[in-house]
N, C-alpha and C positions, 0 to 999 in steps of 0.2 A: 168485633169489639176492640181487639188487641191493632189489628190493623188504625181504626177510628182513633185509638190513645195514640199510635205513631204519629198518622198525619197533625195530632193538636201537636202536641213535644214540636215537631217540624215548624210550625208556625209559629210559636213562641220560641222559637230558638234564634237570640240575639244577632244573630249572623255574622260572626266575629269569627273568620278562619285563619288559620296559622299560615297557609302558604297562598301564595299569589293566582297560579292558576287559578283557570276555570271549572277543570275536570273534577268531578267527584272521585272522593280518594275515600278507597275498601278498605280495614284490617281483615283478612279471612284465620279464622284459627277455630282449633278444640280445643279442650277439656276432657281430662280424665275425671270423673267423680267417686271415688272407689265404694264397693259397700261388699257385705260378707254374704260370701258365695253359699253359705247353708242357710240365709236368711231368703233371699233374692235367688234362686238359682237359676230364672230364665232370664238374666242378667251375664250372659256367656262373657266373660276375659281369658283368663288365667283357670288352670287344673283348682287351685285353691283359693282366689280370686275373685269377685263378682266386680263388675264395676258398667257406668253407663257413660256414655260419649255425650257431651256436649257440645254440636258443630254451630260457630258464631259468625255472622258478617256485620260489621260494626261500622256506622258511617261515621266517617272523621266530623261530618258538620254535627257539634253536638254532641258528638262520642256516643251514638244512640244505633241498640241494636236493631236490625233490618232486616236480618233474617236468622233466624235459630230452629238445630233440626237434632234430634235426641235419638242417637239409638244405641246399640250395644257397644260395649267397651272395645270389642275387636274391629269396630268396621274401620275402615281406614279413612283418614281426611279427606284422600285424594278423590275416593266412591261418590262423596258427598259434592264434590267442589267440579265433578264433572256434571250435576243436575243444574248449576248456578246457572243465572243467563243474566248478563250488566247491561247497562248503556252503553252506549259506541261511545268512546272516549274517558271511561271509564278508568282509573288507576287502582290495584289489587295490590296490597302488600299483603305477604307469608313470610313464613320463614322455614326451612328448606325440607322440612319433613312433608310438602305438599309438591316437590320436583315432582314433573311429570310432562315431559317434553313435548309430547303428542296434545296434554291437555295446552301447553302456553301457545303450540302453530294453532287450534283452535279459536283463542283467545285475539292471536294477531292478525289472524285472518276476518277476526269479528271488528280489527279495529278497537281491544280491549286491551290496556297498558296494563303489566304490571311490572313486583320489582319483587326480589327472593335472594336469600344468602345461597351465594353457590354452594355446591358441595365441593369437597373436599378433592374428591377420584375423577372429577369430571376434565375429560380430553380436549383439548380445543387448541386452536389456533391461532395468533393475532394476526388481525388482514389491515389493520388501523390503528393509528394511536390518534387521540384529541389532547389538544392544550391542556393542562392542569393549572387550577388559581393558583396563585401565589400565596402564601402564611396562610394556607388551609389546609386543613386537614385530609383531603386530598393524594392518594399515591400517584392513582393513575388508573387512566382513563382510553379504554381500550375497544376498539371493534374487534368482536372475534366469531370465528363459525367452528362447529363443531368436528372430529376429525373420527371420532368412531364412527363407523357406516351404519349402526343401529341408533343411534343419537341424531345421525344427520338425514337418517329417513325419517323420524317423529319430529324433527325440528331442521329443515332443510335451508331456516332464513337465517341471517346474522342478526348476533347482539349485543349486548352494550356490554361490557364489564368494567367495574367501579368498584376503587380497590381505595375505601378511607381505612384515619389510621381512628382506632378508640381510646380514648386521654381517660377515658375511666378504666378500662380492661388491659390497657395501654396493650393490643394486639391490633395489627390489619385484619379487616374487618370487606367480603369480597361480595358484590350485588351484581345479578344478571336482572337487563333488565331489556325490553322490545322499544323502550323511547329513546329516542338520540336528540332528540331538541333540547333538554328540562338540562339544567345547570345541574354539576356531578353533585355539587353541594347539595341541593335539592334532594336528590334520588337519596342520598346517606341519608336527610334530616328525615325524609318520609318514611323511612324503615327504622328509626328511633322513635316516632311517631307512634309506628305499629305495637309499642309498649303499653300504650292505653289498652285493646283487645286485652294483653294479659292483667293491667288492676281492673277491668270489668270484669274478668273473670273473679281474682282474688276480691272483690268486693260482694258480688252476689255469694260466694260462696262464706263468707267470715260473717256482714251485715245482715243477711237476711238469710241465716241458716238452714242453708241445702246440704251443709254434713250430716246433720242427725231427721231423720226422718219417722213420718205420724204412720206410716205404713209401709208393706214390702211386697203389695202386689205391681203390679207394671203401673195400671191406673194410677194406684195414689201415690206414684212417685211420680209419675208424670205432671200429674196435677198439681203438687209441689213445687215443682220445679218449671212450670209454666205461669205459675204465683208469684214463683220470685221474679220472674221475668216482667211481669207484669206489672208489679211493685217496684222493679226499679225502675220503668216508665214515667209510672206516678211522681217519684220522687224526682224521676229531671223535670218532669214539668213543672213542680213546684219551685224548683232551683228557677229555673226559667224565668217564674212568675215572680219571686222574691226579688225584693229589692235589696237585699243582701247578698255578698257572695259567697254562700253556705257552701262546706264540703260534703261531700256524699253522707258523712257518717252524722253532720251535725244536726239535720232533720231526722234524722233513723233515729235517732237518740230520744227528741224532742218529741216526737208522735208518740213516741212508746212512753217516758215517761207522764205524756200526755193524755193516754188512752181514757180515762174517766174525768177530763175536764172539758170544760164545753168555751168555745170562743171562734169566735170568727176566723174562718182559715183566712182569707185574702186578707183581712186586718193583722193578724199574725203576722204572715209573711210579711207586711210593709210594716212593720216594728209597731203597731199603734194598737192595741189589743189589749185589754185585760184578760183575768184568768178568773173563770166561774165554776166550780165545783162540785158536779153534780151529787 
């Protein structure tokens, strides 16, 4: 069913993308969801702690999730992100709690791009430098391969490094990435991009209240929270369908204070509706 809600959302989705390629562009990221460890206790985190993981892949067309996968608050992103499999030409934004060098030669090997904030302690080389634009934001634009022998045996290809500056954070701001064709500018804008994954997180969690929960066995948390997911489906399709350009929160409003009135949804959505009062 939930598959079937995707594919419509996809077909009614306006088709109005932010960047010029072709390739389909990923957010991959979790979520912590926390809850109390003597209520939930096969919900393992933390000694005092309970909490459950939610792993999201989010497609840029749309900003609609594509894949979501729930388990305990300890498993790691990275567990989850090596079951993934994309389309060859694929683009994958993270951000750097998902490094995992062995997974990205898999990925490049597949023919799957992505792009990640370097870390910090990571060793490397530069074997290249590229052009940088002019009045952009842009430091520099770098070929590099890797110089620790355990980093260069899980990742033995070279990579992009893309070093913009941040006018909001006003810090440089550092992107490893497996494509060298895509303009630097590009690579930066698609990992600012990748900010959407976190307000769909911050949205299912605030609008369609997955903090307070109707139960604490595994089940009826799941169920919940495969609800909201489900629910905010419905609500992009309805964005989709409207002929207005409603924000997430302004239909969530409207059904609810709507719950006991009775009127034509597709009349609704294109502004022409009365309101009947059952």
């Amino acid at each position: 069913m939930i598959l079937r809600l995707l594919d419509r959302c996809r077909q009614e989705f306006p088709g109005k993308k932010k960047f010029r390629f072709k390739n389909k562009l990923f957010s991959l990221d979790a979520t912590v969801i926390d809850l109390c460890a003597s209520l939930f206790d096969w919900a393992k985190y933390r000694r005092t702690k309970g909490a459950v993981k939610l792993h999201l892949l989010l497609d840029h067309d749309g900003y609609l999730p594509v894949f979501a996968h729930i388990t305990e608050g300890k498993t790691h992103e990275v567990k989850v992100a090596w079951t993934l499999s994309f389309p060859s030409g694929s683009m994958v934004v993270m951000d750097r709690g998902f490094t995992d060098y062995a997974l990205f030669w898999k990925w490049t090997r597949e023919k799957v791009f992505f792009v990640i904030r370097q870390k910090d302690n990571a060793a490397f080389r530069v074997v290249d430098e590229k052009p940088i634009p002019a009045d952009r934001n842009i430091l520099k634009d770098e070929i590099i391969e890797f110089e620790m022998p355990s980093s260069r045996e899980k990742y033995p290809g070279r990579l992009r490094r893309v070093t913009a500056f941040d006018p909001e954070k006003k810090v440089p701001l550092v992107f490893l990435t497996n494509h060298f064709s895509l303009a630097s500018t590009t690579i930066a804008a698609m990992y600012k991009d990748r900010w959407q994954v976190e307000i769909f997180f911050k949205t299912i969690k605030q609008n369609l209240k997955i903090k307070t929960f109707v139960g604490t066995s595994k089940n009826a948390l799941l169920v919940q929270i495969w609800t909201a997911l489900i629910a905010n489906l419905l609500l992009k399709y309805l964005r989709f369908r409207s002929s207005f350009s409603w924000s997430f929160s302004n239909p969530v409003a409207m059904l609810r204070f709507h719950l006991f009135s009775y009127r034509d949804l597709w009349e609704w959505l294109a502004g022409t509706s009365s309101i009947k009062t059952k």
